[in-house]
C-alpha positions as CSV (number, residue, x, y, z in Angstrom):
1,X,-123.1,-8.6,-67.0
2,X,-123.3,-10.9,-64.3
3,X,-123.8,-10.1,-60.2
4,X,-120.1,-10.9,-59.4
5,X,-119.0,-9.0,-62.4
6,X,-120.6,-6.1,-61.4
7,X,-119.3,-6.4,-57.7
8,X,-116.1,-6.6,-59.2
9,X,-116.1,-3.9,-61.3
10,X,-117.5,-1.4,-58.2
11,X,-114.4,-2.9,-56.5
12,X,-111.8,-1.6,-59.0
13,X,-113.3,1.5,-59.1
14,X,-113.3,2.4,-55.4
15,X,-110.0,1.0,-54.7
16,X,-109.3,3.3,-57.5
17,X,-111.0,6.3,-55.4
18,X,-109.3,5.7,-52.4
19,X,-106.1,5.3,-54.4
20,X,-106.9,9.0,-55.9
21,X,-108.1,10.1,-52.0
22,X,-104.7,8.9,-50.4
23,X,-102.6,10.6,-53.0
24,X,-104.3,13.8,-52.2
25,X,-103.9,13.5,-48.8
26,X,-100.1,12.6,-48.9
27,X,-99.7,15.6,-50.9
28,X,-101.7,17.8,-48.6
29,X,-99.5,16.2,-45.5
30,X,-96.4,16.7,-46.8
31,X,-96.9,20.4,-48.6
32,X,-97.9,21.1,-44.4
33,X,-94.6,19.5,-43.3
34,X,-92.7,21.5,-45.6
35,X,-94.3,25.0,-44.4
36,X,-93.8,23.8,-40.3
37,X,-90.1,22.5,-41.2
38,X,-88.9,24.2,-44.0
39,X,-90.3,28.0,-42.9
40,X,-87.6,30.7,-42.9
41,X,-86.4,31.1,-39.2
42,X,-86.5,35.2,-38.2
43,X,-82.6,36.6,-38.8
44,X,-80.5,36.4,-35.7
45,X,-77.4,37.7,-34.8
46,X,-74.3,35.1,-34.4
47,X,-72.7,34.2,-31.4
48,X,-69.4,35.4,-32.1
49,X,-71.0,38.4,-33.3
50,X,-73.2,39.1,-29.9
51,X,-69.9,38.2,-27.7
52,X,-67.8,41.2,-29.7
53,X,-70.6,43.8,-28.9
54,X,-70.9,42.6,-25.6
55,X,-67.1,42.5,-25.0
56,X,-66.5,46.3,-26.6
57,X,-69.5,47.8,-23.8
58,X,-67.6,45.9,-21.0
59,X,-64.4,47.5,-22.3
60,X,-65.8,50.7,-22.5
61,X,-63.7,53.6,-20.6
62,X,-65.8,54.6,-17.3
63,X,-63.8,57.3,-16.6
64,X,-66.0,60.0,-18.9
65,X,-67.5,61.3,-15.8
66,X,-65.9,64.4,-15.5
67,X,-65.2,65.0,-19.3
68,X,-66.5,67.7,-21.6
69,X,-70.1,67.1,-22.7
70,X,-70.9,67.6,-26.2
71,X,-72.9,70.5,-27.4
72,X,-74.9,71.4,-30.7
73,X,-73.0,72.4,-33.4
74,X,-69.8,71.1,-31.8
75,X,-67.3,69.1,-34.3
76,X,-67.5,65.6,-32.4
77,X,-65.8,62.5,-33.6
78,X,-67.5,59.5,-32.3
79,X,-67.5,55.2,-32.4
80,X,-70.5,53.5,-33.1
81,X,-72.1,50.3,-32.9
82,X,-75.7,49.5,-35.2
83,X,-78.0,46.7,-34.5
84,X,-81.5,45.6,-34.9
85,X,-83.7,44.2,-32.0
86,X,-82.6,40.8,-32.6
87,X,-79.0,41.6,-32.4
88,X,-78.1,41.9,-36.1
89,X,-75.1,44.6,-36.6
90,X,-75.8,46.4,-39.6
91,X,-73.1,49.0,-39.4
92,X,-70.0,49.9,-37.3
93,X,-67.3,51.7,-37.2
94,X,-65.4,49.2,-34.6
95,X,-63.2,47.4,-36.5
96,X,-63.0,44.6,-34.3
97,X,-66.8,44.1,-34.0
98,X,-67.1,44.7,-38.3
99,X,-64.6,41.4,-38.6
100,X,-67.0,39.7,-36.2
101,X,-70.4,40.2,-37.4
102,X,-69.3,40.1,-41.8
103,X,-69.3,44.1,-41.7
104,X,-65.7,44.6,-41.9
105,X,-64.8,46.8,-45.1
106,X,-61.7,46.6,-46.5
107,X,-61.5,49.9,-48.0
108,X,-62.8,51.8,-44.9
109,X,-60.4,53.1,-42.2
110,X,-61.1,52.5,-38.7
111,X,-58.9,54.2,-37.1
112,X,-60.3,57.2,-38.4
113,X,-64.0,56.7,-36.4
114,X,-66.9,59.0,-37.8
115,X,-66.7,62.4,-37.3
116,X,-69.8,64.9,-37.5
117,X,-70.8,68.5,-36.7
118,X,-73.8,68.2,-34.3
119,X,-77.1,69.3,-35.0
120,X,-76.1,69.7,-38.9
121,X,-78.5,67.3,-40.2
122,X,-75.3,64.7,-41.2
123,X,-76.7,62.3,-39.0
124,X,-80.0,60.7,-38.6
125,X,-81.8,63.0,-36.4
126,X,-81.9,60.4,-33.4
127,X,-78.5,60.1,-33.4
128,X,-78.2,63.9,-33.7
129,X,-80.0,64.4,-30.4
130,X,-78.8,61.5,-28.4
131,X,-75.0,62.8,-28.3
132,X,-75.8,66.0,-27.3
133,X,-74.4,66.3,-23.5
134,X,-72.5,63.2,-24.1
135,X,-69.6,63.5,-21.9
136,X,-65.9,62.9,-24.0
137,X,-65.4,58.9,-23.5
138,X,-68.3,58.2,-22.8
139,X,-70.1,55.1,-24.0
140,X,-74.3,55.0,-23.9
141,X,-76.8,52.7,-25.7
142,X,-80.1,54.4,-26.8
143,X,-83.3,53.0,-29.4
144,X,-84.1,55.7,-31.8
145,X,-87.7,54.7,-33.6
146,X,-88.4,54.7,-37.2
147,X,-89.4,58.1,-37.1
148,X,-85.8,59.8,-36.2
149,X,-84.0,57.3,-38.1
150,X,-85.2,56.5,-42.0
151,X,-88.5,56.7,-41.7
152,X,-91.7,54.7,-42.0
153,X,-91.9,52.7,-44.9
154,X,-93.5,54.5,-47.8
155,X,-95.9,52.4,-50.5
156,X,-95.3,55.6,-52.9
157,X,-91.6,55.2,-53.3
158,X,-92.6,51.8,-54.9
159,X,-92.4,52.1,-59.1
160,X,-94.0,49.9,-61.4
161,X,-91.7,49.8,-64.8
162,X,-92.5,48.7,-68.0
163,X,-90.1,45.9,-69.0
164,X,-89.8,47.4,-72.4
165,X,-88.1,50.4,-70.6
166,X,-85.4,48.3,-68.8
167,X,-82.2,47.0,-70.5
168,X,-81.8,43.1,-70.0
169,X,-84.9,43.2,-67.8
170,X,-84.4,39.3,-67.7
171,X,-82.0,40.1,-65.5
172,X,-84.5,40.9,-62.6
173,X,-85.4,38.9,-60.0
174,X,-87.8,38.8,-56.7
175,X,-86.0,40.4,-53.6
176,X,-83.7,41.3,-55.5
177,X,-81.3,44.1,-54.0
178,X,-80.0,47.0,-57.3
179,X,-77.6,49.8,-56.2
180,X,-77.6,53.1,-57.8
181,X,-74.7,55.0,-59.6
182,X,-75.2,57.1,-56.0
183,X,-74.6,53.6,-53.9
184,X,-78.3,53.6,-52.8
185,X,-79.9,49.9,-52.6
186,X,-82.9,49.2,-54.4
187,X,-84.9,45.9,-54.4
188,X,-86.9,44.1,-56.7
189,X,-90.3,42.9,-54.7
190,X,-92.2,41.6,-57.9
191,X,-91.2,40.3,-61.4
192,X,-94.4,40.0,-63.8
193,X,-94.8,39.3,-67.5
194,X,-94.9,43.2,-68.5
195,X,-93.3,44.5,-65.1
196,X,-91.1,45.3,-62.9
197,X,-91.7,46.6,-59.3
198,X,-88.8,48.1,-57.9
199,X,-88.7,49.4,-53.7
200,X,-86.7,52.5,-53.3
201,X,-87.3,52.9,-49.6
202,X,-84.2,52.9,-47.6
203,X,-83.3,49.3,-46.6
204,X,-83.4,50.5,-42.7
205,X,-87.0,52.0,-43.5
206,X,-90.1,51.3,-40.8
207,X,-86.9,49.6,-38.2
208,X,-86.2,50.8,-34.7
209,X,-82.6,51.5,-34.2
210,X,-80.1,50.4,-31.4
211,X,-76.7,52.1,-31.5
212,X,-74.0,52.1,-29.0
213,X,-72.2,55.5,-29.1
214,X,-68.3,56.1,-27.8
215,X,-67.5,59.9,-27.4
216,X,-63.7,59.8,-29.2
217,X,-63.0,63.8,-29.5
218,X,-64.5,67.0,-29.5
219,X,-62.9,69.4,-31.2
């Protein structure tokens, strides 16, 4: 082979290599592009969702001072707001704030608030200690920590199941969320060829709670 054959030849092949180097690199830029742009932005509550919390605590009456306070094991009938730190209701009983935020149920009736004997273990026990000496109308926003609400989040209530033991267990995917016969959620945090892995902590597990409590009645 001549000198200028040879030249050529080393030519092809490293235009080749760089050809093979710039591909890889494209693919390495734009799998980086797609985990800065496309990540999942952290949940956070809508506008029109903040504004009807906001507006109910401005609306609240202020004239509780000299009601009755609330005592343990008094029958209490109360409103109540539930949100996350970022703002996200997850339950109310304010019909007006339910419609807001996508809570609103249908079949639920707000007029009817939530009533509760205190100290009776009905209520998460954060919530249970927070309305005690409450005064009747009165409105107050407390944080109860995982600990007083559902818990810290529990790698034992996590069950691997044989597929074989599952009907349709094609049916399952990652994340996931099963109810129960009971209405409890349950999700799915891992699909393999043999298994499923199914997460029966409560959905509120390991969260710190904010409510916003209304003192309706005490009966």
């Amino acid at each position: 082979m001549s000198k200028e054959k040879k030249e050529e030849v080393v030519m092809e092949k490293s235009k080749k290599l760089w050809l093979i180097i710039w591909g890889i690199a494209l693919v390495i830029i734009v799998a980086v592009l797609c985990i800065l742009l496309c990540k999942k932005k952290p949940m956070v509550a809508e506008p029109i969702c903040v504004d009807a919390v906001k507006e109910y605590l401005d609306n609240a009456d202020k004239k509780w001072q000299d009601g009755q306070q609330v005592q343990k094991w008094d029958q209490i009938v109360v409103d109540y707001i539930g949100r996350l730190d970022d703002g996200t209701v997850f339950d109310t009983s304010v019909e007006v704030v339910a419609k807001a935020c996508d809570k609103y149920n249908s079949a639920r009736n707000y007029d009817e608030w939530l009533a509760f004997e205190v100290g009776a273990g009905q209520m998460i026990a954060g919530f249970d200690r927070w309305v005690e000496w409450m005064k009747i109308w009165q409105t107050k926003t407390v944080e109860i920590a995982a600990a007083d609400a559902y818990g810290e989040w529990d790698e034992n209530l996590v069950y691997e199941v044989d597929k074989a033991d599952l009907q349709n267990p094609w049916q399952y995917e990652e994340w996931q969320t099963l109810y129960t016969p009971y209405g409890q959620a349950v999700k799915v945090t891992k699909v393999t060829k043999d298994k499923v892995y199914l997460d029966t902590n409560h959905e509120l597990a390991w969260k710190k709670l904010i409510f916003d409590i209304t003192i309706k009645e005490i009966k």
